[in-house]
Backbone as numpy.savetxt, mean C-alpha at the origin, in Angstrom:
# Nx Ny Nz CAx CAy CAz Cx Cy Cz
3.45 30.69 -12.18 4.31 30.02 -11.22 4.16 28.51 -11.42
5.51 27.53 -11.47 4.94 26.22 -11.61 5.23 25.72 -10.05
4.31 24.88 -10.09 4.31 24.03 -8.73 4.56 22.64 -9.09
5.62 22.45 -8.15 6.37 20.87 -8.42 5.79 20.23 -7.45
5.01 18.51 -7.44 4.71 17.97 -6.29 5.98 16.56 -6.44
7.27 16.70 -5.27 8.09 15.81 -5.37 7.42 14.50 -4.68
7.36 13.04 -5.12 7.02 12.20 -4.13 7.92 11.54 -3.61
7.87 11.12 -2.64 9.11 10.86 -1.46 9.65 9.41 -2.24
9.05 8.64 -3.42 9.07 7.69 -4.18 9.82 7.96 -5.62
9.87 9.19 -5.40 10.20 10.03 -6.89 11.83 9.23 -7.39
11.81 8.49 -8.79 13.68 7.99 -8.88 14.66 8.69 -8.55
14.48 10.32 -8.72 15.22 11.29 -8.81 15.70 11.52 -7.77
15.31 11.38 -6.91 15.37 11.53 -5.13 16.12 9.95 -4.90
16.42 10.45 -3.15 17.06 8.90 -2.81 15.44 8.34 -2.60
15.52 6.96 -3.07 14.23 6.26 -2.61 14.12 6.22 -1.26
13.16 5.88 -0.58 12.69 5.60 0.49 12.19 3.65 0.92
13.07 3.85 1.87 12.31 2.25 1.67 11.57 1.53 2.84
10.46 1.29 2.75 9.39 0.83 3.74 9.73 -0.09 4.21
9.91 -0.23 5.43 10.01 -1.71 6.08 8.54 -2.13 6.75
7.52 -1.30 6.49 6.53 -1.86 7.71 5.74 -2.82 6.83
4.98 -3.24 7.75 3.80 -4.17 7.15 2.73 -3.85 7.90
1.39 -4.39 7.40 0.08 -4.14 7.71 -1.03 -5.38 8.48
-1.65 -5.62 8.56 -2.27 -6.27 9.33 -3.77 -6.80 8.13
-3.18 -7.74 7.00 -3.77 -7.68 6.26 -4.04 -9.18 5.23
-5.18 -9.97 5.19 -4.91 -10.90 4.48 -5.27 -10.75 3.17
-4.65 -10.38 2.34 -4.91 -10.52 0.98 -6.05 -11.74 -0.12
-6.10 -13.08 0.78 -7.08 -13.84 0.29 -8.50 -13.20 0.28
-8.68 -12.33 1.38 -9.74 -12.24 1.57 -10.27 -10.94 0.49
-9.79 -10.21 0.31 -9.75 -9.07 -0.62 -10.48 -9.18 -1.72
-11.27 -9.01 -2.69 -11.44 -9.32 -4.24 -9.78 -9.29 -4.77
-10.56 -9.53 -5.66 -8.64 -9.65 -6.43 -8.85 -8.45 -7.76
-9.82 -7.70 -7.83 -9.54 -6.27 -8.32 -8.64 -5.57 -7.85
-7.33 -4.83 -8.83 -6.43 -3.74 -8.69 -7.25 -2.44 -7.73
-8.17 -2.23 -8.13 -8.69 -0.93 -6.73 -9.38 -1.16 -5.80
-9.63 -2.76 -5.39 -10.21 -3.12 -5.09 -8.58 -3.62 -3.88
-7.89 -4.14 -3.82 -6.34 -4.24 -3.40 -5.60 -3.15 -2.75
-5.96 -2.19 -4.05 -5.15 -0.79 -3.38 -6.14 -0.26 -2.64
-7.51 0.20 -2.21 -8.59 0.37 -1.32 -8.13 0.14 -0.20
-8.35 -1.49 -0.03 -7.90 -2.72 1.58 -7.04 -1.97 1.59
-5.68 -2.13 1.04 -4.38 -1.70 1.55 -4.64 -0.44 2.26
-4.56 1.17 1.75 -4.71 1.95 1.87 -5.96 2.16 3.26
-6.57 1.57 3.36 -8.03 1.90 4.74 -7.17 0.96 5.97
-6.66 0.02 5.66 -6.22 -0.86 6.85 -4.71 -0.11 6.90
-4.12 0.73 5.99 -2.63 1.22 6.37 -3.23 2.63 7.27
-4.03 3.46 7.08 -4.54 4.30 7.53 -4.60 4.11 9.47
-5.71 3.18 9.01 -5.77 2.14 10.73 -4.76 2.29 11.50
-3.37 1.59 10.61 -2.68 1.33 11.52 -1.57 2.81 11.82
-1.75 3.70 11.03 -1.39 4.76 11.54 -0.24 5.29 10.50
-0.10 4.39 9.54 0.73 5.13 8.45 0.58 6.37 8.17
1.57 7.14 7.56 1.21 8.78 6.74 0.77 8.61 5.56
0.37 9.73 5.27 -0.17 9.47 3.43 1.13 9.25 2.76
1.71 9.72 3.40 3.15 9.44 1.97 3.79 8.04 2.05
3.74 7.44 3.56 4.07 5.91 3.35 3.44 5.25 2.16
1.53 5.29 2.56 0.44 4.62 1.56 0.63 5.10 -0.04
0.88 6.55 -0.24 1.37 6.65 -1.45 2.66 6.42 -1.66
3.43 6.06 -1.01 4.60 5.73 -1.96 4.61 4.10 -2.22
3.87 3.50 -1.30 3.25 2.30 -2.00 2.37 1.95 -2.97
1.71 2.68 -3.13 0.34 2.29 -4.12 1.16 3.15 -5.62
2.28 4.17 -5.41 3.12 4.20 -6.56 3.49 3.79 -6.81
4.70 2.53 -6.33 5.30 1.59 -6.71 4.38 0.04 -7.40
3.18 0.22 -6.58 2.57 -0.81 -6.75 1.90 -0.58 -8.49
1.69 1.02 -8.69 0.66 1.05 -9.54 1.99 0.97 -11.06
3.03 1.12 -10.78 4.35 1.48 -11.89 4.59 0.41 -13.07
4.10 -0.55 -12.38 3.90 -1.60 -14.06 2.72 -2.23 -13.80
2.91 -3.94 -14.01 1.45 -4.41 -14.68 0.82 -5.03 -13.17
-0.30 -5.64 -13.14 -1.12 -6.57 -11.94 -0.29 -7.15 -11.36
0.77 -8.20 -11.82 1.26 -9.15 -10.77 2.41 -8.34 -10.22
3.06 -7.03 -10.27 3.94 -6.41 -9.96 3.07 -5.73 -8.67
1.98 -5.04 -8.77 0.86 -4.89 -8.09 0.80 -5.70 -7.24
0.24 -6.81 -6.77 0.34 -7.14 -6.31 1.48 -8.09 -5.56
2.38 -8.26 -5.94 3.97 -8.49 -4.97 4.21 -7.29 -4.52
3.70 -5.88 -4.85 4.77 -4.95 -4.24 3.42 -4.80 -2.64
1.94 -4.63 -2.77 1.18 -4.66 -1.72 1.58 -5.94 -0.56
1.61 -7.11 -1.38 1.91 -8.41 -0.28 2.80 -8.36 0.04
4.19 -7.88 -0.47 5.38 -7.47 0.73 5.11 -6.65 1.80
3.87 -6.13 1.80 3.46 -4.91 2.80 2.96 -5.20 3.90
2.33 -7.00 3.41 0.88 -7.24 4.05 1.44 -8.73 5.35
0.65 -8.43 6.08 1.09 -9.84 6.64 -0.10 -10.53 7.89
-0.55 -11.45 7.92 -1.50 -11.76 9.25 -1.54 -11.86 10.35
-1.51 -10.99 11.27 -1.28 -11.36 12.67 -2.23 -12.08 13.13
-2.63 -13.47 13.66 -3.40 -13.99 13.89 -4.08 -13.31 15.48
-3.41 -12.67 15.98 -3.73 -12.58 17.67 -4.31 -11.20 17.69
-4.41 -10.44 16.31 -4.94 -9.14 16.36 -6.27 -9.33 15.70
-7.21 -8.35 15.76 -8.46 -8.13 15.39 -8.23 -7.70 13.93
-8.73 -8.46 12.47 -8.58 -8.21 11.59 -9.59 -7.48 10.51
-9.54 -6.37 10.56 -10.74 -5.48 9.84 -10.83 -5.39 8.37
-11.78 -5.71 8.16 -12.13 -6.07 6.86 -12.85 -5.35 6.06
-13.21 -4.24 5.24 -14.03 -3.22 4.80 -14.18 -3.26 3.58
-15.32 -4.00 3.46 -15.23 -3.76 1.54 -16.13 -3.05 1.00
-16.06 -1.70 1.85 -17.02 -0.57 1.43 -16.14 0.68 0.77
């Protein structure tokens, strides 16, 4: 039997397109690729995203090179200064 896993990101499909953002400053981050997608992914969690939001970001993010990587996370990301900003670099 084959098993197909479609991602809601898949070209073939209509894309999906994220409007949210996260609660996230990117300076503070290392500037390692899994180290980027980590933050992203633990602070999207937080804020209550589904797995398929976080993966259909960290697909797009991961689909070409570093600086594509990172523009597609920092469109995601943004600072709310008046919120409590969690930081985990575990």
């Amino acid at each position: 039997m084959l098993h197909l896993k479609l991602n809601i990101c898949n070209p073939l499909r209509m894309k999906k397109n994220i409007e949210k953002t996260i609660n996230l400053d990117l300076v503070r981050v290392d500037g390692n690729a899994f180290a980027i997608m980590g933050a992203f992914s633990k602070q999207a969690k937080r804020e209550g995203w589904t797995k398929e939001e976080i993966e259909c970001i960290l697909d797009e993010a991961r689909s070409s090179n570093y600086e594509h990587l990172i523009a597609t996370i920092a469109n995601h990301c943004e600072v709310n200064e008046g919120e409590d900003l969690i930081i985990d670099f575990d």
